[in-house]
Backbone as CSV, one residue per row, in Angstrom:
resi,resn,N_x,N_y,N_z,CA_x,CA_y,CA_z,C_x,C_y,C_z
1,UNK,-14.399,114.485,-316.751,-14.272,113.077,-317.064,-15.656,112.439,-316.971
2,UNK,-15.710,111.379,-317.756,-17.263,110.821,-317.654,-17.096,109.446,-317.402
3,UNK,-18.582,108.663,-316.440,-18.125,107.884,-315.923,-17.099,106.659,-316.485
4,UNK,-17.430,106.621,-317.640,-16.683,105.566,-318.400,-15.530,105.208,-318.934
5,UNK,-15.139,106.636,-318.766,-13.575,106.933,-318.927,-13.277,106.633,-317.681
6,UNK,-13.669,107.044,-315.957,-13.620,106.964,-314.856,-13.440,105.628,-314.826
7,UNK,-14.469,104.420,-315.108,-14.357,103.094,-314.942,-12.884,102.698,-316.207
8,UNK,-12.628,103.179,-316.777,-11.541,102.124,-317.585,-10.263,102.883,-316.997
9,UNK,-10.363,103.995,-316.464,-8.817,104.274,-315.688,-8.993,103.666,-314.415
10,UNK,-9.615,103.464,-313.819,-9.248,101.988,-312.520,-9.088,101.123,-312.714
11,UNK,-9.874,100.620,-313.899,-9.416,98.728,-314.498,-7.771,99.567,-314.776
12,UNK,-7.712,100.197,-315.504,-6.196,100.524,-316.154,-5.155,100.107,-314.189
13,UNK,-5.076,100.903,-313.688,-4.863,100.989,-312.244,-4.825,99.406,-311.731
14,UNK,-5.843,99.197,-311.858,-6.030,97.601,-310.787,-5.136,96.501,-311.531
15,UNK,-4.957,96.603,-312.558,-4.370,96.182,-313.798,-2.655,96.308,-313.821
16,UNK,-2.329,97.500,-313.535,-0.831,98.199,-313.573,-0.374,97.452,-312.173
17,UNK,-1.305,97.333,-311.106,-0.822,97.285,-309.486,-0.317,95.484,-309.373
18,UNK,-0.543,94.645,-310.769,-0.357,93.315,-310.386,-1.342,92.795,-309.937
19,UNK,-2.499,93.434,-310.083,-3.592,92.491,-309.892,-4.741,92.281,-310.891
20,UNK,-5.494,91.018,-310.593,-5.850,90.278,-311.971,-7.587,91.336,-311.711
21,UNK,-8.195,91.058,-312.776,-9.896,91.470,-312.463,-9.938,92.686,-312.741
22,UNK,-9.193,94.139,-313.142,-9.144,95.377,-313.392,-10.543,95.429,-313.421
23,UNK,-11.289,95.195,-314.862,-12.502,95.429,-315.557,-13.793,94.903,-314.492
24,UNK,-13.525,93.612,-313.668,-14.555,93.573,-313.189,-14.673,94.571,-311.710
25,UNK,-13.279,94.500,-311.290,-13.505,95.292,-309.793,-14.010,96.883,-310.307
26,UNK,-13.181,97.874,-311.485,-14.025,98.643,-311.744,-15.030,98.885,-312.061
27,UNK,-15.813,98.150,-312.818,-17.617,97.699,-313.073,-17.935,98.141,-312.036
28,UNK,-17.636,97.410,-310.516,-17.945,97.858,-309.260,-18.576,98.970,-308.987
29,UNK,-17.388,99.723,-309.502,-17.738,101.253,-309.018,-18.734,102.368,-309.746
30,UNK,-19.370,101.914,-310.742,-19.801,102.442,-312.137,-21.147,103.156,-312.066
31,UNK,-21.963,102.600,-310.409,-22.913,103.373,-310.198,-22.358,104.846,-309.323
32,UNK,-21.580,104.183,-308.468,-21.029,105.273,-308.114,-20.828,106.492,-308.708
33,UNK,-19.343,106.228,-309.458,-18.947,107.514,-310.768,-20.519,108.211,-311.242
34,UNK,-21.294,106.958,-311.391,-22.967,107.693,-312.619,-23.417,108.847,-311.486
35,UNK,-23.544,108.518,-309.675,-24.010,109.000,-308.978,-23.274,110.719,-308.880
36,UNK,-22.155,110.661,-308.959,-21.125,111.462,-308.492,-21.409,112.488,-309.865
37,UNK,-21.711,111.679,-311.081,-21.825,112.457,-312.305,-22.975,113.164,-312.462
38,UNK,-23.843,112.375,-311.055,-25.203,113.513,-311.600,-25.165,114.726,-311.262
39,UNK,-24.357,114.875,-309.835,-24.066,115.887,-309.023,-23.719,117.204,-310.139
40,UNK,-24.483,118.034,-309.841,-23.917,119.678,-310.542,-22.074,120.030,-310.406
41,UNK,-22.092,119.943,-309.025,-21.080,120.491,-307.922,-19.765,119.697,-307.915
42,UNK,-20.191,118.066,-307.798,-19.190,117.260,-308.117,-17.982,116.844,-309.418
43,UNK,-17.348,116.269,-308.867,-16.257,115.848,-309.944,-16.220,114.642,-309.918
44,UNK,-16.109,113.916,-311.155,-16.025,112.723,-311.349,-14.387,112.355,-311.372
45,UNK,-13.761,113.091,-311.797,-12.592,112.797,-311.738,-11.698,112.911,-310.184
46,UNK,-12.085,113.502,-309.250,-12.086,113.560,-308.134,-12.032,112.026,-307.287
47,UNK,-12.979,111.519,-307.617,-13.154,110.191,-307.204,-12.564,109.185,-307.526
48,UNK,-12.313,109.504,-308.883,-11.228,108.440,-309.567,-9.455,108.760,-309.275
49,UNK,-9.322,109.909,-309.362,-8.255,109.862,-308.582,-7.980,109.168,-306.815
50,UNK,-9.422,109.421,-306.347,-9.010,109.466,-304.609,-8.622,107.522,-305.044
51,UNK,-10.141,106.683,-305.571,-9.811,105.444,-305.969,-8.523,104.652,-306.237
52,UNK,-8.092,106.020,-307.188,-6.404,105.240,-308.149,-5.699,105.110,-307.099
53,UNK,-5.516,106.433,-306.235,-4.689,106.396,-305.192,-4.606,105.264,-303.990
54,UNK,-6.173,104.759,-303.849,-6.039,103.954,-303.034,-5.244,102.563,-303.976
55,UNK,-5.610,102.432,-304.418,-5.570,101.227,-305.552,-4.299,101.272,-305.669
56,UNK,-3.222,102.306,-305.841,-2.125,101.886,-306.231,-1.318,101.962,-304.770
57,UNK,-1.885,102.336,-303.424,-1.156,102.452,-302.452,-1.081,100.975,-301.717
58,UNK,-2.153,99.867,-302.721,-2.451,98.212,-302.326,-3.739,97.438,-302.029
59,UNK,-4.889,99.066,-301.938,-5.541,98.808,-301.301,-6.787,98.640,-302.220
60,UNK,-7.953,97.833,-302.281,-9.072,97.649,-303.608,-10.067,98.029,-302.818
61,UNK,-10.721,99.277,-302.800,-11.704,99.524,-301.513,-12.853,98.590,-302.386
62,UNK,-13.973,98.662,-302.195,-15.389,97.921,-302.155,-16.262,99.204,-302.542
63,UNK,-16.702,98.246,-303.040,-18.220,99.439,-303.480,-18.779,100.648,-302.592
64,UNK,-19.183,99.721,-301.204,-19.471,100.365,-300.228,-18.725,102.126,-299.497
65,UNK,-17.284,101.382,-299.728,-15.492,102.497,-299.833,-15.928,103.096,-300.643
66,UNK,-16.033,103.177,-302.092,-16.461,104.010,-302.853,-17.608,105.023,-302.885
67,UNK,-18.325,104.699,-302.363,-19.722,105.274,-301.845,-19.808,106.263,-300.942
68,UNK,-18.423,105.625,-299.877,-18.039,106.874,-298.864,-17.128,107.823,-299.133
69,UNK,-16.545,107.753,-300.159,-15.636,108.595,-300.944,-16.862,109.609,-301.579
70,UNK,-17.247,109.258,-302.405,-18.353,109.945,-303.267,-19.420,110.722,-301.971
71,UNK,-19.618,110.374,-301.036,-20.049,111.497,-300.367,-19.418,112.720,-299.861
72,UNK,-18.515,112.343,-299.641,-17.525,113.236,-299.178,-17.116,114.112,-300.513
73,UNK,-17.132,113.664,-301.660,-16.757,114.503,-302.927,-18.401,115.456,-303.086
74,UNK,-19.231,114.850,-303.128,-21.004,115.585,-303.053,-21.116,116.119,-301.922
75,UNK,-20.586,116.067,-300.553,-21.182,116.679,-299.409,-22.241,116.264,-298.713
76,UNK,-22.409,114.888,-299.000,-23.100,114.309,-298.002,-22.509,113.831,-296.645
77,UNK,-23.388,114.626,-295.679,-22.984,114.026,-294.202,-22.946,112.565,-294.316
78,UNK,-22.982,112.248,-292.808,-22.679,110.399,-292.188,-24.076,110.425,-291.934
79,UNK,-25.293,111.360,-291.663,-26.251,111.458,-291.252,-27.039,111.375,-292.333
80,UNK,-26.793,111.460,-293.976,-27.771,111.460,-294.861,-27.941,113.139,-295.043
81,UNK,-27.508,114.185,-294.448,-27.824,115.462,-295.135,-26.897,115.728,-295.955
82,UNK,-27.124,117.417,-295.971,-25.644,118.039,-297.139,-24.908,118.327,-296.104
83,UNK,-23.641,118.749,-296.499,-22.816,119.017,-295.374,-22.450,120.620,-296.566
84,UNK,-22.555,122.141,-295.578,-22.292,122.998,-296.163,-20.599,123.253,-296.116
85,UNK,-19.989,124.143,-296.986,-19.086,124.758,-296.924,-18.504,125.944,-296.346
């Protein structure tokens, strides 16, 4: 998935859940997805699922939420390293 498909299935999501702003709260996330997309290793679609899920369970994480998702999908520690497998 590429980021842009990534950003219009959360507006789709934020959109379906009864709430207004889909397009702008996903914008939000759009560096993210780009970040997650540079990754070799990563999945972009990974993230957008963990997102949808939050999103449709009530919850609109924040950029910041997103950011900590996307490490955890790349393997970045809480410390700023990689975290191995």
């Amino acid at each position: 998935m590429e980021p842009e498909e990534a950003v219009r299935q959360i507006a789709h999501v934020v959109d379906a859940n009864g709430t207004d702003g889909g397009r702008r709260c996903a914008a939000g996330y759009r560096p993210v997805f780009d970040r997650v997309a540079d990754e070799p290793e990563a999945d972009v679609t990974e993230l957008a699922t963990a997102l949808s899920e939050e999103i449709a369970a009530g919850s609109r994480p924040d950029p910041a939420a997103a950011e900590r998702v996307a490490d955890r999908i790349v393997g970045v520690a809480a410390d700023g390293g990689r975290v191995d497998d």
